[in-house]
N, C-alpha and C positions, 0 to 999 in steps of 0.2 A: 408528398410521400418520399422519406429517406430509404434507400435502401442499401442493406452491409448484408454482402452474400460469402458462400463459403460455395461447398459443395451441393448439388439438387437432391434433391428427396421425391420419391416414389409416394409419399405419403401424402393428405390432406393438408391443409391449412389450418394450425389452432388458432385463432384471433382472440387475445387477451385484452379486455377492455379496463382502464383503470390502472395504467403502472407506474407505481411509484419504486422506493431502490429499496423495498422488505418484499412484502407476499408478490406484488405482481410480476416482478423483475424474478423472484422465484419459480413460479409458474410456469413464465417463457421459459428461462433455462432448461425446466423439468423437460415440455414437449418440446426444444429444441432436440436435449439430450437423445431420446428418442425417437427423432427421425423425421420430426413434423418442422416443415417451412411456418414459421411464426412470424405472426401480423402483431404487434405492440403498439397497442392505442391509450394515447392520455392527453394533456393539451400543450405542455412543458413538451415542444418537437425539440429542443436541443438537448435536454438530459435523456430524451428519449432515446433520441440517436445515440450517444454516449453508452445509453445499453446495448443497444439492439448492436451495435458496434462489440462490445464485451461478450455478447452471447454469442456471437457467431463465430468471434475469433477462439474461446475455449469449447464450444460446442461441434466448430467444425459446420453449421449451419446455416440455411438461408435466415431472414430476419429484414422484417421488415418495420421501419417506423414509421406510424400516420399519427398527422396529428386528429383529434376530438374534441368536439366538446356537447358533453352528449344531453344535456338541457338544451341543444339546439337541435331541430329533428334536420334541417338543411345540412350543418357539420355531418350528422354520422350519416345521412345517404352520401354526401361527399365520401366520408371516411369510407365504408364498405364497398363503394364503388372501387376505390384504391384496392382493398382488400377482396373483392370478389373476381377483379383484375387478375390477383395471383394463383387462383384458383379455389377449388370447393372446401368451402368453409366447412369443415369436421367437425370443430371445437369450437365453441362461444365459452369462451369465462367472460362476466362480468361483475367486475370487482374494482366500477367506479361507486365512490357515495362523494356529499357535500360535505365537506371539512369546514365549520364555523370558524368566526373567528378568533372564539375561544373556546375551549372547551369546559368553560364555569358555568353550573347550571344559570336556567334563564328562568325565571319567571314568567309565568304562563300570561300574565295583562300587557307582558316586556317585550314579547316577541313578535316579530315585525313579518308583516305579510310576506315581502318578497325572501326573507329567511327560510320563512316554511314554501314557499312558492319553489326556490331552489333547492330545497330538501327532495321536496317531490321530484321535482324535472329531474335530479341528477340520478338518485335512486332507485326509481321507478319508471319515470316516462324514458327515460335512456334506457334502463333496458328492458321495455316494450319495444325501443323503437330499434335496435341492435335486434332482438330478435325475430321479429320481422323481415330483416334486410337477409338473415341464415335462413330461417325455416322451410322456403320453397325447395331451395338444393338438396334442405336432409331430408325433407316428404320424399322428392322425386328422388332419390338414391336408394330411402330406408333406412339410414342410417345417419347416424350424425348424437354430438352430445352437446348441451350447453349447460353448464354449471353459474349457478349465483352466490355472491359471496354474502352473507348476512351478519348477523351479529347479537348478543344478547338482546338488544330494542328490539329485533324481530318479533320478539318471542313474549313482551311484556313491559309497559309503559313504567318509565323510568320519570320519578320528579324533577322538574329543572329542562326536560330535552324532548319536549313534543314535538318541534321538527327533525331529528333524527328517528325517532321512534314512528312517526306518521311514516316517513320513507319508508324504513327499512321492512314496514309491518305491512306496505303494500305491496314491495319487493318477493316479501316470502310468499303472496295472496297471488301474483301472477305465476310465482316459481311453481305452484299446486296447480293453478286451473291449467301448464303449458302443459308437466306432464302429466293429467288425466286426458288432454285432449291427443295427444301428440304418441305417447307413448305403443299405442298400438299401431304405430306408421313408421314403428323404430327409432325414436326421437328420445336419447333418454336427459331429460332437464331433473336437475335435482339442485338442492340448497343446501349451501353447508354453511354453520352459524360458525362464528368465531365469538367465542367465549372468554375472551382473555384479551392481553397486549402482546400483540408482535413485535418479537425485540429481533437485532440483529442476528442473521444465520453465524450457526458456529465454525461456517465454513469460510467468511467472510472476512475480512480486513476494515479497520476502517479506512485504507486506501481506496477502496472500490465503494466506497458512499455509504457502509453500514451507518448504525446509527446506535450508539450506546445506548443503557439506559440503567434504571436503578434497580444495583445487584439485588435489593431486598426484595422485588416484584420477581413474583413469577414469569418468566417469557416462552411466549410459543416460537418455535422457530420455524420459518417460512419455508425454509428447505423440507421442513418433515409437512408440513401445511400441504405444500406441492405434490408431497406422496401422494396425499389424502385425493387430491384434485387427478391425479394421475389414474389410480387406484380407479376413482368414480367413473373413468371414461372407459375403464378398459375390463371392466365387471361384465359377467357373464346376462345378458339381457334377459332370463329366466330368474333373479334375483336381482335385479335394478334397487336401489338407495332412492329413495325419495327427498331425505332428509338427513344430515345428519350433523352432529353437534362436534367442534374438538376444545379441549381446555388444558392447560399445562397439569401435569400430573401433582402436582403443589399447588394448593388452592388456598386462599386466604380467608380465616374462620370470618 
């Protein structure tokens, strides 16, 4: 566990699982901004740090970096151990998935067991197994939020990609049964699908790792992503989100 601290906070712990330098490096920034000591978990510990280093020194916050790798249920009790160390886990985002090795569709006779084997473990049994290691703390406090990040596949099998679409379509199937089980204990879990390509923040440099992409594609941008995730935690629990969808406001016929 790296850690780059700033000032304490009075606040919970958000632990963001899954950060790479668009949506998840946004996220932390978001709940750093706002007062929350943040756990940033992915298995890259040196770019990690390089964030959690960046957010704490614009943010003013603590930050903390563990490494994961959340297809191993041993790594993430490791990891929340680090992370439960820092204190009560508030916030779960998890917004790891398995990144192939390309992204050309595959042929459904072409696809090779341990593909979809890591599809599952990253998308689904990581976090089953990430929210496990929170949910005791938010039962006994009453409170607490864990958000999952989804994506079109959740939602409807795509030709070419039946291990992303198997993950993510059991991702959405735990995100439903946590909060029908959980929600009356003050637990509010919700999914939010990502409908589009996350292009780099407009607030962002390519000095600080943005990542261009093609003007002619609609991009969501991660900073306003992060509202959304902000927004989710901080709803009045008399109207809780269950679910919800974002897509660039330009959409391609």
């Amino acid at each position: 566990m790296r850690r780059m601290a700033s000032s304490t906070t009075a606040r919970g712990v958000a632990a963001i699982v899954g950060v790479g330098p668009k949506l998840g490096r946004s996220i932390g920034r978001k709940f750093a901004h706002e007062g929350y000591t943040v756990a940033i978990l992915a298995r890259d510990l040196g770019r990690l740090s390089r964030f959690a280093d960046e957010i704490a020194r614009e943010e003013k916050a603590q930050v903390f970096a563990i490494r994961i790798d959340c297809s191993d249920s041993k790594s993430v009790r490791e990891a929340f151990e680090g992370v439960l160390s820092v204190g009560f886990v508030e916030v779960l985002v998890y917004n790891a998935y398995y990144q192939p090795v390309s992204w050309n569709p595959t042929s459904f006779t072409d696809v090779k067991i341990d593909s979809l084997e890591k599809s599952l473990a990253v998308s689904s049994l990581g976090a089953f197994l990430c929210a496990q290691q929170v949910l005791p703390g938010m039962v006994e406090r009453r409170r607490g939020t864990i958000l999952f990040t989804g994506r079109s596949a959740s939602l409807h099998g795509i030709a070419g990609f039946s291990e992303l679409c198997c993950g993510k379509f059991a991702l959405r199937a735990l995100s439903q049964c946590l909060s029908r089980e959980f929600r009356s204990l003050g637990v509010h879990v919700a999914h939010i699908i990502i409908d589009g390509v996350i292009g780099q923040s407009r607030g962002a440099s390519a000095s600080q790792g943005g990542e261009g992409g093609d003007e002619t594609v609609p991009m969501l941008d991660p900073d306003a992503i992060a509202r959304t995730y902000w927004h989710l935690h901080v709803q009045d629990r008399s109207g809780w989100t269950e679910e919800i969808d974002l897509r660039p406001y330009i959409t391609r016929l």
